[in-house]
N, C-alpha and C positions, 0 to 999 in steps of 0.2 A: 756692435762689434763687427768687425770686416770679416768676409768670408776665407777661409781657405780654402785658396782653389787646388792643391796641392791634393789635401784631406778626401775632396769632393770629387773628384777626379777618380782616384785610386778607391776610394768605396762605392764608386757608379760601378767599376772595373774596365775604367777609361785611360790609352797609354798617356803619357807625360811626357812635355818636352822642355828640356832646359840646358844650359851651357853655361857653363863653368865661368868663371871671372876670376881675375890675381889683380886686378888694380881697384885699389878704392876712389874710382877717379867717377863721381855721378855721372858723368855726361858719357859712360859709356853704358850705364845702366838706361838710360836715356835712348841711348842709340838703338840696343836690339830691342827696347819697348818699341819704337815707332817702326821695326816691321811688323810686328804682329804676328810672328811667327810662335813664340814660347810662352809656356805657361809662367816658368821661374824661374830665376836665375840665383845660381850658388856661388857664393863668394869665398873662395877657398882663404882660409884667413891661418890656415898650414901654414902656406908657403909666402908670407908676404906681410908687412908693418901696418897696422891698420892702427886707430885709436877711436874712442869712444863717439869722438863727433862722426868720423867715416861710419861705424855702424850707423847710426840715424838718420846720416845722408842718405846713405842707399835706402833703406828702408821706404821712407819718404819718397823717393825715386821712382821704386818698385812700385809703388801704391798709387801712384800719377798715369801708371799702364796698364792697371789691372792685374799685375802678376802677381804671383806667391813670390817669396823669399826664404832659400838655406841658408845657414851659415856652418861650414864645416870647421869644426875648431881639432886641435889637437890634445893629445890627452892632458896632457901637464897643466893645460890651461882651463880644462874643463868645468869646473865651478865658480868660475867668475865670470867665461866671456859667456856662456852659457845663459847664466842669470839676467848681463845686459842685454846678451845678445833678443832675449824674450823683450825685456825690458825697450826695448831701441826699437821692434817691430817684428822682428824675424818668425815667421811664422813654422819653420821648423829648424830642427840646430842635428846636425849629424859629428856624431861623435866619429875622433881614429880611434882606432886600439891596435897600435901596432905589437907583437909581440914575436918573439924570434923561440 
């Protein structure tokens, strides 16, 4: 089973570093892997169209750099993309709860 480095990091009491992503386009998951700057990168999947193959591509991606992987979903969507999202790789899923 692949480590996470997210998990491992935050129970050493080690900071974390990661940046946001809106495009489900791998080659930019690709990109900030080869500086070697971030731990993980978080795929805000709020704000942007993504589909089942996109989750798996990044995943995959993320995993070719060493990084962890979020995926922030929104509430409404929460028990399905949730499910794939574990399912496709994601090694941690951040829920919104927006409420007024």
């Amino acid at each position: 089973m692949r480590e996470n480095i997210i998990r491992q990091k935050l129970e050493a009491g080690e900071p974390t570093l990661s940046t946001h992503i809106h495009s489900v386009w791998p080659a930019e998951i690709e990109a900030i892997g080869y500086t070697g700057l971030y731990d993980y990168v978080e795929f805000v999947a709020e704000y942007g169209p993504s589909d089942l193959h996109d989750l798996d591509n990044m995943c995959r991606t993320s995993e070719l750099f060493n990084m962890g992987s979020m995926l922030k979903i929104d509430q409404s969507l929460m028990p399905y993309l949730a499910q794939r999202g574990i399912g496709a790789g994601y090694q941690s899923i951040l829920f919104t709860d927006v409420r007024t």
